[in-house]
ChimeraX commands (.cxc) that place a marker at each C-alpha (Angstrom):
marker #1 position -10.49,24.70,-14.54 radius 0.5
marker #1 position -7.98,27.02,-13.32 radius 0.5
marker #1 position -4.60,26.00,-12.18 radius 0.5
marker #1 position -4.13,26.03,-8.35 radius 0.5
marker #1 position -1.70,28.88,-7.27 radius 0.5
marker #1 position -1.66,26.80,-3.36 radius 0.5
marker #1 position -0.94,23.31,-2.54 radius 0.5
marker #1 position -2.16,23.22,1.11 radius 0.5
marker #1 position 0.70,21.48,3.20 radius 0.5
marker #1 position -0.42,18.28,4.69 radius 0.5
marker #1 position -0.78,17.52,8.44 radius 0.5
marker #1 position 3.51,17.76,9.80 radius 0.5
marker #1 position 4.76,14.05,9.39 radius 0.5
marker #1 position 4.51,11.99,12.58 radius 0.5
marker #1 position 7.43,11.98,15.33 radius 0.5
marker #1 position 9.02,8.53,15.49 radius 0.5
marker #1 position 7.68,7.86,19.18 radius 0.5
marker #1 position 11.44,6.13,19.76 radius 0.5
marker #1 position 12.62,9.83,19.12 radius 0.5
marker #1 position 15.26,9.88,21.92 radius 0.5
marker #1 position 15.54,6.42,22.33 radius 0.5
marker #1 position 17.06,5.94,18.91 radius 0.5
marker #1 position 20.95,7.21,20.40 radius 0.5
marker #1 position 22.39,3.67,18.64 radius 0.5
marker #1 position 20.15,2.35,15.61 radius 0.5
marker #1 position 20.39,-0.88,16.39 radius 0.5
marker #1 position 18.73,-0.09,19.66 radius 0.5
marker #1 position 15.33,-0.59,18.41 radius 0.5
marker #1 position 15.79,-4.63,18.66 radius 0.5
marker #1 position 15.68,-4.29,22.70 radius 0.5
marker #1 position 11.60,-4.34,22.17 radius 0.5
marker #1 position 10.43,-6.14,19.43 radius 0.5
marker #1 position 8.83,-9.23,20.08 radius 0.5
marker #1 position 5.28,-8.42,21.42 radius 0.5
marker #1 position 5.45,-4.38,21.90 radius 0.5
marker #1 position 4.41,-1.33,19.58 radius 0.5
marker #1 position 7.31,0.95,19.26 radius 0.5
marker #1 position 8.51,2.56,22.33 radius 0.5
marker #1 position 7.16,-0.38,24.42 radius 0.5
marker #1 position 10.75,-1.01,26.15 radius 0.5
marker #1 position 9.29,-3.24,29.07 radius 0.5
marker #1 position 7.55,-5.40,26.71 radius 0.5
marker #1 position 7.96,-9.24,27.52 radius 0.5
marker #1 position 10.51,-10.23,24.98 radius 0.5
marker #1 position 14.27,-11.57,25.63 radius 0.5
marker #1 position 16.97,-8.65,24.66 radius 0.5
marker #1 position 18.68,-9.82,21.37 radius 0.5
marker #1 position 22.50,-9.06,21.72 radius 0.5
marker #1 position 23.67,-7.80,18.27 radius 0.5
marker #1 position 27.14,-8.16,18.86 radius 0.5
marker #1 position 26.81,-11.32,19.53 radius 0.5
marker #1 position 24.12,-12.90,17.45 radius 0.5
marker #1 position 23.26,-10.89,14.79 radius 0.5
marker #1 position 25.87,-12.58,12.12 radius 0.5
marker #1 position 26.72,-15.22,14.02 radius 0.5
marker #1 position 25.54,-17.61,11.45 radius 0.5
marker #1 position 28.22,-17.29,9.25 radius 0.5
marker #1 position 28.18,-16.82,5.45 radius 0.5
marker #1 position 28.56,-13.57,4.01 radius 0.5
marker #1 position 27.98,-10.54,5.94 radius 0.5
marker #1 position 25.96,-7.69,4.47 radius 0.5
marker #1 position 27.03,-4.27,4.02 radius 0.5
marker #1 position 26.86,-2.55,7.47 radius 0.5
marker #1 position 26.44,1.22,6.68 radius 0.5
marker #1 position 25.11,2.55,3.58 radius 0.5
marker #1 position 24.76,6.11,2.11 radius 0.5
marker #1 position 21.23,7.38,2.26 radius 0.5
marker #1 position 18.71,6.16,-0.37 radius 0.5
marker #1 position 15.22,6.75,-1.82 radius 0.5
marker #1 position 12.68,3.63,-2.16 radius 0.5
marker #1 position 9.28,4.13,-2.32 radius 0.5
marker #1 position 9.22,7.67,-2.40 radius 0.5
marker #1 position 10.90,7.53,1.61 radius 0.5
marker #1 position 14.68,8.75,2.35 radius 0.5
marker #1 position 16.57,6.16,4.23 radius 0.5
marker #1 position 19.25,7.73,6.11 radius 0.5
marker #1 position 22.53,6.17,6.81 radius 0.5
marker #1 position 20.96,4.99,10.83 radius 0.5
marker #1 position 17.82,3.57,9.69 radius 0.5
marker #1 position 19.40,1.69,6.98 radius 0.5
marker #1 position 21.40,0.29,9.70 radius 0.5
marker #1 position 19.05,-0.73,11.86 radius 0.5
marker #1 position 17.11,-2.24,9.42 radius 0.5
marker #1 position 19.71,-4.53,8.58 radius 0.5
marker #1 position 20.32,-4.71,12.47 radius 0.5
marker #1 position 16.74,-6.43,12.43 radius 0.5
marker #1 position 16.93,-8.76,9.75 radius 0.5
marker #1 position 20.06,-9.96,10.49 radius 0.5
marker #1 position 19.05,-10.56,14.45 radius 0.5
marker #1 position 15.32,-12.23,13.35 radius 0.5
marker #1 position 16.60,-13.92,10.00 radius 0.5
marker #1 position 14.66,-16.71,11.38 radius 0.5
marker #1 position 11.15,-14.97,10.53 radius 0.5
marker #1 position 9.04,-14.76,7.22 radius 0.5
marker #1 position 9.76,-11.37,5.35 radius 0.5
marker #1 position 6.33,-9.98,6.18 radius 0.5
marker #1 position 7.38,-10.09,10.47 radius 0.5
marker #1 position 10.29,-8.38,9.00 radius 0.5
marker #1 position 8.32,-5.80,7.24 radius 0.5
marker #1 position 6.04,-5.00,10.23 radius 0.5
marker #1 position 9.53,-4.99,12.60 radius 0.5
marker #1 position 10.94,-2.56,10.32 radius 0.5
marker #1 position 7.90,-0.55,10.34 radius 0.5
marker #1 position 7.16,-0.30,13.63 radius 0.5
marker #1 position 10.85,0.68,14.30 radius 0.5
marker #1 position 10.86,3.60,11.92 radius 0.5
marker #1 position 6.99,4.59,12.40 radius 0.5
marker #1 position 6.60,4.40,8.93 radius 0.5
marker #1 position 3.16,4.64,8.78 radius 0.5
marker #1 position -0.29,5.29,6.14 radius 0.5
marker #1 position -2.14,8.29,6.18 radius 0.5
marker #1 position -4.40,6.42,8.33 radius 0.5
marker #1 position -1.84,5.28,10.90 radius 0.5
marker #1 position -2.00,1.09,9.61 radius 0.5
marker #1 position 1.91,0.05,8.92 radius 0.5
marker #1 position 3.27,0.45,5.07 radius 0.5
marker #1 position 4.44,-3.36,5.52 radius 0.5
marker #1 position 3.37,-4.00,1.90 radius 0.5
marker #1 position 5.67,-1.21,0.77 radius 0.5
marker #1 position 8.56,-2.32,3.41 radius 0.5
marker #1 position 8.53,-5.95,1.81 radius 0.5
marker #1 position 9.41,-4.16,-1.47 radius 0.5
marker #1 position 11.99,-1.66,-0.39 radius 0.5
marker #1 position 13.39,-5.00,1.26 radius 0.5
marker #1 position 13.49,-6.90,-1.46 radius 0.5
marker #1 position 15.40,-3.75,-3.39 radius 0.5
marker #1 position 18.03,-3.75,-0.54 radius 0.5
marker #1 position 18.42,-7.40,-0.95 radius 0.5
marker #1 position 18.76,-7.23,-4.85 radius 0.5
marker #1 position 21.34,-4.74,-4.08 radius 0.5
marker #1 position 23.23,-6.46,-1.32 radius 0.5
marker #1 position 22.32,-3.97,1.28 radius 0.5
marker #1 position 21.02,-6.72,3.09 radius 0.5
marker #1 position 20.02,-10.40,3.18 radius 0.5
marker #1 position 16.92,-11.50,3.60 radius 0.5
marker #1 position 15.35,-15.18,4.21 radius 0.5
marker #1 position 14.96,-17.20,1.48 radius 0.5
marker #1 position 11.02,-16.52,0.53 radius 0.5
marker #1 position 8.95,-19.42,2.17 radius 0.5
marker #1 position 6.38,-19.86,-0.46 radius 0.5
marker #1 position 6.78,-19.87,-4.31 radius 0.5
marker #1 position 5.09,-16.78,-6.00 radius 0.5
marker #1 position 1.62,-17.05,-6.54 radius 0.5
marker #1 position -0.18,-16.45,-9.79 radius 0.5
marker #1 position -3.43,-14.92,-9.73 radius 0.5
marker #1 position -5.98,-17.71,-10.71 radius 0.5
marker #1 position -8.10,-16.32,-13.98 radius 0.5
marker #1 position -11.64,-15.07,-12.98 radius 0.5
marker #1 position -14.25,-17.32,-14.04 radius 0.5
marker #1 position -17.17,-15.80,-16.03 radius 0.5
marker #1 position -20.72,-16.96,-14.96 radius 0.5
marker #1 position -24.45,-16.59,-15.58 radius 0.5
marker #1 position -24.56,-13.78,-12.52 radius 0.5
marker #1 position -22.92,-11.11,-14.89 radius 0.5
marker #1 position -24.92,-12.43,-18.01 radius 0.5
marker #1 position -26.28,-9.31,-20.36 radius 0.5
marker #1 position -29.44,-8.59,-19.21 radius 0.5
marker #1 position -32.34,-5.72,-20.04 radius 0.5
marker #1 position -32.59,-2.73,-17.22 radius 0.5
marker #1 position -35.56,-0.98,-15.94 radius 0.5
marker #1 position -35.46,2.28,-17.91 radius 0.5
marker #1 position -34.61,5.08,-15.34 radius 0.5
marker #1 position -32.71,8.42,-15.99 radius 0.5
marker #1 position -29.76,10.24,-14.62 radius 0.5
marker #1 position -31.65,12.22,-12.04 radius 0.5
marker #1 position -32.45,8.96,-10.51 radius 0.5
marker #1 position -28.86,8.54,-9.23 radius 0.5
marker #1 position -27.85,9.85,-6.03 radius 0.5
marker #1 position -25.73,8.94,-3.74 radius 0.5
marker #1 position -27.81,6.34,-2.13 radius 0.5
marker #1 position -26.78,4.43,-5.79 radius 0.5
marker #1 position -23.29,4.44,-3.93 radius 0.5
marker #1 position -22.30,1.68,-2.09 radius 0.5
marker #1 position -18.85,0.57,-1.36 radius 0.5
marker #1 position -17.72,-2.96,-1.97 radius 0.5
marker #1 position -14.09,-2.93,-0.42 radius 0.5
marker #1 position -13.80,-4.39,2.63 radius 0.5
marker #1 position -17.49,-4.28,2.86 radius 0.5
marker #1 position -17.21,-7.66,4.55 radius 0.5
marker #1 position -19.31,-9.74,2.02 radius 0.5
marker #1 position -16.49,-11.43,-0.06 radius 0.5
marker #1 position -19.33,-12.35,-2.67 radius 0.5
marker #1 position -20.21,-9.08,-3.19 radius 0.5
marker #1 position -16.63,-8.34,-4.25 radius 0.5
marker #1 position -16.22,-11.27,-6.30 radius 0.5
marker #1 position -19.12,-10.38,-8.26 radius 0.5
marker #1 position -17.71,-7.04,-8.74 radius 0.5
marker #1 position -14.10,-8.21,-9.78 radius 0.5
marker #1 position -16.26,-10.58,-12.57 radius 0.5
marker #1 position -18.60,-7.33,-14.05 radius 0.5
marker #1 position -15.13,-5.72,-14.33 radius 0.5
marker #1 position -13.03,-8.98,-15.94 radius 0.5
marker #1 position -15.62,-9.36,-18.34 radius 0.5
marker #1 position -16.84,-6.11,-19.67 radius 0.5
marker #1 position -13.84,-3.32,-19.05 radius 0.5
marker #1 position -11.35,-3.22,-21.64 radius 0.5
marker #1 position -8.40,-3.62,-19.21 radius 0.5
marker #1 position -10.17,-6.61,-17.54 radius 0.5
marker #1 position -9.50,-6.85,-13.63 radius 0.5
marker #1 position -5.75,-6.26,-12.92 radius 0.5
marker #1 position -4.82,-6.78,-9.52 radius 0.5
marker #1 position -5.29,-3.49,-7.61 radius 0.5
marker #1 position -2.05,-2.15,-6.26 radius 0.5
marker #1 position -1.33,-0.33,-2.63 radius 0.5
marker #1 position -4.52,1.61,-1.04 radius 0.5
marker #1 position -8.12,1.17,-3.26 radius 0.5
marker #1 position -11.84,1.11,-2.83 radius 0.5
marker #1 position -14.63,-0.08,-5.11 radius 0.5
marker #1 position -17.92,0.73,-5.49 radius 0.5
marker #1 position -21.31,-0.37,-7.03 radius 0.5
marker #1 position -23.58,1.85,-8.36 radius 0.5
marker #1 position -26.99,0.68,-8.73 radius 0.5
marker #1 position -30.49,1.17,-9.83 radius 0.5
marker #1 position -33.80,-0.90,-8.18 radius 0.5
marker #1 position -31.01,-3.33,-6.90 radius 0.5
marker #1 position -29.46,-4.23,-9.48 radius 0.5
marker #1 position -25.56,-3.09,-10.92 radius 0.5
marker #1 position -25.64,-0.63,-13.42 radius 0.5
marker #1 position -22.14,0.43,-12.98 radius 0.5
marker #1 position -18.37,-0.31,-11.30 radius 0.5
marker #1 position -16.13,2.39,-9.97 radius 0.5
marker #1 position -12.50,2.24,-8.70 radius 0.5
marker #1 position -10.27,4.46,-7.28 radius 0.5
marker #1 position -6.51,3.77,-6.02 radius 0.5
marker #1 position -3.08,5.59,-4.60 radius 0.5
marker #1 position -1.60,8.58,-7.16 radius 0.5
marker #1 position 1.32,7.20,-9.18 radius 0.5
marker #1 position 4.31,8.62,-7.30 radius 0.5
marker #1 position 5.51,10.35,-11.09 radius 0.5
marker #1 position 3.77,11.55,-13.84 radius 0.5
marker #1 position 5.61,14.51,-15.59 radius 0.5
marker #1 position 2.50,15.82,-17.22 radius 0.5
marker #1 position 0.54,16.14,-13.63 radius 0.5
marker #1 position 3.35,17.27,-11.81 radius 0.5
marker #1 position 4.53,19.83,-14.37 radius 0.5
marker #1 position 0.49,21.15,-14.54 radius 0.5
marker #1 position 0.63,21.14,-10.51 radius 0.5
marker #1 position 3.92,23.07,-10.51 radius 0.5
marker #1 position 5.19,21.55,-7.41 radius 0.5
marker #1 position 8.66,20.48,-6.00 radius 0.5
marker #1 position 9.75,17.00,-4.94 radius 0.5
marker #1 position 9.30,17.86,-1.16 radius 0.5
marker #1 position 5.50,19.22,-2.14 radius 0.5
marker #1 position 4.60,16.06,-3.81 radius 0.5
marker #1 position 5.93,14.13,-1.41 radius 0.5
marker #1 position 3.80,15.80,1.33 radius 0.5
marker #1 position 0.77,16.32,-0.72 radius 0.5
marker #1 position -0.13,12.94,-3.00 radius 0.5
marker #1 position -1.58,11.43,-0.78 radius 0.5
marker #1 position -4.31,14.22,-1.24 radius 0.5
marker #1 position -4.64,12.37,-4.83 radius 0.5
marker #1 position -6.42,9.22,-5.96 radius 0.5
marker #1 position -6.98,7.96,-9.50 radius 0.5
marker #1 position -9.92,6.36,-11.14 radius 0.5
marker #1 position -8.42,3.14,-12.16 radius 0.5
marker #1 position -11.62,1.99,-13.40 radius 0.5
marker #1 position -14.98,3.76,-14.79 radius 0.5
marker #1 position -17.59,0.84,-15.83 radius 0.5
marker #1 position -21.10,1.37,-16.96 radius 0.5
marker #1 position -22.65,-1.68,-18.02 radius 0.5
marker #1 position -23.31,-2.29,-21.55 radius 0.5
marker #1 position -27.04,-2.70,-21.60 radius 0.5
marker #1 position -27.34,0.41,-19.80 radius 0.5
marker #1 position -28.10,3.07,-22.01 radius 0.5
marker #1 position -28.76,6.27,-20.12 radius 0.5
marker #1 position -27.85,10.00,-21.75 radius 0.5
marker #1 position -25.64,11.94,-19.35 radius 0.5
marker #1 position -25.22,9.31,-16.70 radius 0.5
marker #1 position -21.35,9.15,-16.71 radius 0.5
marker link #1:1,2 radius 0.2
marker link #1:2,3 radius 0.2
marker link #1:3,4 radius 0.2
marker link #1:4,5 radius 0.2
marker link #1:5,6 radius 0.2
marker link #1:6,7 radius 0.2
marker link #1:7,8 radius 0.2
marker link #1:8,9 radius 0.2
marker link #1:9,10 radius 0.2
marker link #1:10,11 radius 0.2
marker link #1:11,12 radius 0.2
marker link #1:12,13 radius 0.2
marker link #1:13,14 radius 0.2
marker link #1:14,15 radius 0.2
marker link #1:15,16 radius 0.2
marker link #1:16,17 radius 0.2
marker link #1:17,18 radius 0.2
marker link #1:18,19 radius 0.2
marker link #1:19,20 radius 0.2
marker link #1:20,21 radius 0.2
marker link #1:21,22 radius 0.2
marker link #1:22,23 radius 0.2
marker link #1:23,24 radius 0.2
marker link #1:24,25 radius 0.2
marker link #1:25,26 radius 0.2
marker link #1:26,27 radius 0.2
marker link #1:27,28 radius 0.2
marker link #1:28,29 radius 0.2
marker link #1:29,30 radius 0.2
marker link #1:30,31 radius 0.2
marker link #1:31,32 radius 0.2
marker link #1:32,33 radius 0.2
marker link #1:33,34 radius 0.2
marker link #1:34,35 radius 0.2
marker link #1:35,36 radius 0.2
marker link #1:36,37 radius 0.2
marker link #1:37,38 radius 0.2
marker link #1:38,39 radius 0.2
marker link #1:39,40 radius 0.2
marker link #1:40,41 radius 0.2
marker link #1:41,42 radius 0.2
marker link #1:42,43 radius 0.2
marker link #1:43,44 radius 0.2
marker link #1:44,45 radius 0.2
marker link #1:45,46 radius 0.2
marker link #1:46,47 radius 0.2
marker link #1:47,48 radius 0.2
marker link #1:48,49 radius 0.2
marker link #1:49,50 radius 0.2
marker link #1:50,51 radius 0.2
marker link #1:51,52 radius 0.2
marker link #1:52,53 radius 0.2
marker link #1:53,54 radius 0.2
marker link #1:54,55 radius 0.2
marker link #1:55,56 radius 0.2
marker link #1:56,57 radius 0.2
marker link #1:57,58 radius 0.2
marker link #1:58,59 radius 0.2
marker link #1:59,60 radius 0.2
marker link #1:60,61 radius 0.2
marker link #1:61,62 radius 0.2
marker link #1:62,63 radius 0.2
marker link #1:63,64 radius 0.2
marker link #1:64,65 radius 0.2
marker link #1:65,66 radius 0.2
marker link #1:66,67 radius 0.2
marker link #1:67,68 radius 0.2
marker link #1:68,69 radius 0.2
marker link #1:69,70 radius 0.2
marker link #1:70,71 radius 0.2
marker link #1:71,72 radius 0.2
marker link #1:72,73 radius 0.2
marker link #1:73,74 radius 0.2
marker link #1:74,75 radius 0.2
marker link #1:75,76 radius 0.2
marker link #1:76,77 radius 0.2
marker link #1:77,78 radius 0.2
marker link #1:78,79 radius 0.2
marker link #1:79,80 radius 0.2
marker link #1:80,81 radius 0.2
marker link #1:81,82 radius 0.2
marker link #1:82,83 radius 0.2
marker link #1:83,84 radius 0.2
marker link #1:84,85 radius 0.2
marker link #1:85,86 radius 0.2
marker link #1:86,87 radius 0.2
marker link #1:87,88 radius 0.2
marker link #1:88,89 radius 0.2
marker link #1:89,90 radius 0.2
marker link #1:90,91 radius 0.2
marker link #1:91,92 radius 0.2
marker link #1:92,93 radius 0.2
marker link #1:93,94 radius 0.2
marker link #1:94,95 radius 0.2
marker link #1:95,96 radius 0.2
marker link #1:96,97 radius 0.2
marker link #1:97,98 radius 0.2
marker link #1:98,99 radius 0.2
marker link #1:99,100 radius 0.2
marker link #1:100,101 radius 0.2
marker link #1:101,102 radius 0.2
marker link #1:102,103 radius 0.2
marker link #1:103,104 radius 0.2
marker link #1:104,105 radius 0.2
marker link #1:105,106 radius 0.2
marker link #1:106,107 radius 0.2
marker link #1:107,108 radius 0.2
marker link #1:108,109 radius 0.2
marker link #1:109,110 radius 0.2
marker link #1:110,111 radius 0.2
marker link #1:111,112 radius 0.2
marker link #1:112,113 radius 0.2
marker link #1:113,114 radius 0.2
marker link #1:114,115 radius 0.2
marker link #1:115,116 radius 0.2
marker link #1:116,117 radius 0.2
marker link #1:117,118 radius 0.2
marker link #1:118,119 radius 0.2
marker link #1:119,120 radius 0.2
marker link #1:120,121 radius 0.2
marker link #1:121,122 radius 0.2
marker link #1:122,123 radius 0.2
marker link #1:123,124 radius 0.2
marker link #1:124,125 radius 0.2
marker link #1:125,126 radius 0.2
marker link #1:126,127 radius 0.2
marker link #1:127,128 radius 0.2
marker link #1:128,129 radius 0.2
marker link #1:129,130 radius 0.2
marker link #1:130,131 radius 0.2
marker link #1:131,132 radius 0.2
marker link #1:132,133 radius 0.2
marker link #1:133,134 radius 0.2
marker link #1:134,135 radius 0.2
marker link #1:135,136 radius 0.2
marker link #1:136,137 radius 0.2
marker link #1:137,138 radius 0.2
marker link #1:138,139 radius 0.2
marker link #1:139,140 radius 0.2
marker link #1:140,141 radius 0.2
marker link #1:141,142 radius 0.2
marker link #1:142,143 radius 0.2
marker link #1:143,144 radius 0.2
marker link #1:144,145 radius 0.2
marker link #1:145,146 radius 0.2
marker link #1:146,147 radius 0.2
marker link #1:147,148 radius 0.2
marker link #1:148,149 radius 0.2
marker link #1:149,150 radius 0.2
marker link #1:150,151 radius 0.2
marker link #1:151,152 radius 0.2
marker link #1:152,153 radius 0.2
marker link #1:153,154 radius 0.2
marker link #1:154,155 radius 0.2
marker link #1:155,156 radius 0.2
marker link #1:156,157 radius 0.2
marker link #1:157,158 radius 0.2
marker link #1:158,159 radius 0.2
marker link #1:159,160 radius 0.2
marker link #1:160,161 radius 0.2
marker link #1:161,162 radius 0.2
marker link #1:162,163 radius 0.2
marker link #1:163,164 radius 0.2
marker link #1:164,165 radius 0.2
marker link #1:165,166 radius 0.2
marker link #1:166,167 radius 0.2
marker link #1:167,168 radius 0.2
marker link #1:168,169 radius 0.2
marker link #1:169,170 radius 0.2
marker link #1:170,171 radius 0.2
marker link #1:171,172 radius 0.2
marker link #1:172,173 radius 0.2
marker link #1:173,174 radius 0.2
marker link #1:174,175 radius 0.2
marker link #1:175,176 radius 0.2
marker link #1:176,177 radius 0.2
marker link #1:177,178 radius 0.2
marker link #1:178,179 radius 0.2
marker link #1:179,180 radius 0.2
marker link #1:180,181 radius 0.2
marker link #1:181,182 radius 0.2
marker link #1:182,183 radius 0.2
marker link #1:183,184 radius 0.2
marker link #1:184,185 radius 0.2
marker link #1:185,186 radius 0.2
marker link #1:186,187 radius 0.2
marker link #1:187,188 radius 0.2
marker link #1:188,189 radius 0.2
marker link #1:189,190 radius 0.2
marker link #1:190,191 radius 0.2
marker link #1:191,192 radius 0.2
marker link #1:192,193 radius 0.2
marker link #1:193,194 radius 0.2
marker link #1:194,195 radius 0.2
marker link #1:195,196 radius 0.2
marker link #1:196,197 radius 0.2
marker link #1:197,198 radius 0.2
marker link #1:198,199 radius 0.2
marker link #1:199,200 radius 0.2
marker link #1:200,201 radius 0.2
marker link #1:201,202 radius 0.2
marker link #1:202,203 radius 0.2
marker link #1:203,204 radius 0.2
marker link #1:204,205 radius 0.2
marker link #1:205,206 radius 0.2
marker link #1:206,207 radius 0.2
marker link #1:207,208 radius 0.2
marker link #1:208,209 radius 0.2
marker link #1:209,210 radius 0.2
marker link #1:210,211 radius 0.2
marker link #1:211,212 radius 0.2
marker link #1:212,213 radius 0.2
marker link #1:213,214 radius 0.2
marker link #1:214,215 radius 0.2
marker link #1:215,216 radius 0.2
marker link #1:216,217 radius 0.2
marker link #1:217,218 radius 0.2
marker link #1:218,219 radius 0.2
marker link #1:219,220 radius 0.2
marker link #1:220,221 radius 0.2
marker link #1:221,222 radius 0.2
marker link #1:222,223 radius 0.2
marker link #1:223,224 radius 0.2
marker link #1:224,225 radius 0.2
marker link #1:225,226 radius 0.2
marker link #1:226,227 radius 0.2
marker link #1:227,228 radius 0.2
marker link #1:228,229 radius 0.2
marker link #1:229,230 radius 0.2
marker link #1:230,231 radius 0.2
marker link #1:231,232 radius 0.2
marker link #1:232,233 radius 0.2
marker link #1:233,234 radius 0.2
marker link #1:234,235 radius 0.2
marker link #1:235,236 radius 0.2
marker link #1:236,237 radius 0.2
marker link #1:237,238 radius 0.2
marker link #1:238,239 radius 0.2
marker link #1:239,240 radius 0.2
marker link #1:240,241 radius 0.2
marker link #1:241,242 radius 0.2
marker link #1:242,243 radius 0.2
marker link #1:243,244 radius 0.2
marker link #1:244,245 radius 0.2
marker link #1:245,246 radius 0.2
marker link #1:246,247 radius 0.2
marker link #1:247,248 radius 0.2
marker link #1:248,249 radius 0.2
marker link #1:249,250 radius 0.2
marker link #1:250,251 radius 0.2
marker link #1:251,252 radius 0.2
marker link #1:252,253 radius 0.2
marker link #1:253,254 radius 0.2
marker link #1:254,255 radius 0.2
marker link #1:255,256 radius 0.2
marker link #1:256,257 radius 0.2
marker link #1:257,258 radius 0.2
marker link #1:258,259 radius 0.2
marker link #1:259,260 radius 0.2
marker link #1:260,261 radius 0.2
marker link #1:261,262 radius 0.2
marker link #1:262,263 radius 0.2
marker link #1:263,264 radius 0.2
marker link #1:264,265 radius 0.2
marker link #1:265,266 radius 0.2
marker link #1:266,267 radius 0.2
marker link #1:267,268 radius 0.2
marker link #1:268,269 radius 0.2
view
């Protein structure tokens, strides 16, 4: 395979649609209750910051902070303060409001235009750690994933003989969010049982898929978000900091290749 010579530049990064609005970054907490960002008549009482936003006593968090990088994402000095404007004013709320708040107030968005809350809760947590900010005490202890429970449905069993040519992509059929939670389960037990890494939780963006012959599984795919580093792709890529950043999401990995033991094929993987 040759080495590419282009990275093609992804779509430009979406305008914060409070762009404007944004003259005082603790502005953004004049329409957060109900309304998407930039909905300023949405029904919602205006939340004094002056007045209420460390009003509770105790100690006070820092108030301005330097730029930083979390989750591949540059805060700048603003948006760290108005983040801090937000948790301070709605300490009352469970971290993931927070996360969608803080969100919707920067626009910080997926490829697909859903909220990153799930990476927000973790850049918040960092800023807590570091005393950046202080968020509510967690309302629920942490929970451990409960071990997957091996049953007769993912038994070893014999296969119709077939041959590679007989897979096409009509073997293909995707099991995330497929809306048939069995499905998925049974998927998540193939995996636990017979890959060598088990199940794992998946982490941030990920689908799954079955493929199958005359119904039946014959193997489990997976594929999840790039890791944000890896010196030996990046250096083989050859791109800068600001190319990665635009590009990875143009990058997936295959965090798990399963063909079922009993199925002996030549050349199906």
């Amino acid at each position: 395979m040759n080495s590419p010579t282009h990275i093609p530049s992804a779509p430009a990064q979406r305008v914060g649609r409070w762009e404007g609005i944004l003259q005082h970054p603790l502005m953004p907490l004049r329409a957060f209750r109900y309304g998407r960002v930039g909905s300023i008549h949405c029904n919602c009482m205006e939340v004094s910051i002056r007045e209420s936003a460390y009003s509770a006593g105790g100690s006070t968090p820092e108030q301005r902070s330097d730029s930083i990088t979390l989750r591949g994402r540059n805060f700048s000095s603003d948006e760290l303060s108005t983040i801090q404007a937000i948790v301070a004013a709605f300490a009352d709320e469970h971290r993931f409001a927070l996360s969608k708040r803080v969100c919707e107030a920067l626009d910080w968005r997926q490829p697909n235009g859903r909220l990153k809350d799930r990476s927000c809760r973790d850049v918040l947590a960092r800023l807590h750690n570091r005393g950046i900010l202080r968020l509510p005490a967690p309302r629920r202890p942490a929970v451990r994933r409960q071990p997957i429970v091996l049953t007769g449905a993912t038994a070893p069993h014999s296969a119709r003989a077939f041959s590679a040519s007989d897979i096409d992509t009509t073997s293909f059929s995707i099991v995330t969010g497929a809306g048939d939670p069995r499905r998925e389960q049974l998927w998540n037990e193939y995996v636990e049982r017979y890959h060598e890494l088990g199940f794992g939780v998946p982490l941030g963006p990920h689908i799954k898929y079955f493929v199958e012959f005359d119904r039946q599984p014959i193997a489990c795919l997976a594929f999840g978000g790039a890791a944000w580093r890896v010196e030996a792709r990046d250096r083989w890529i050859g791109w800068s900091d600001e190319e990665r950043a635009r590009n990875l999401r143009f990058i997936v990995n295959n965090t798990r290749f399963l063909i079922l033991p009993w199925v002996e094929v030549p050349n199906l993987a």
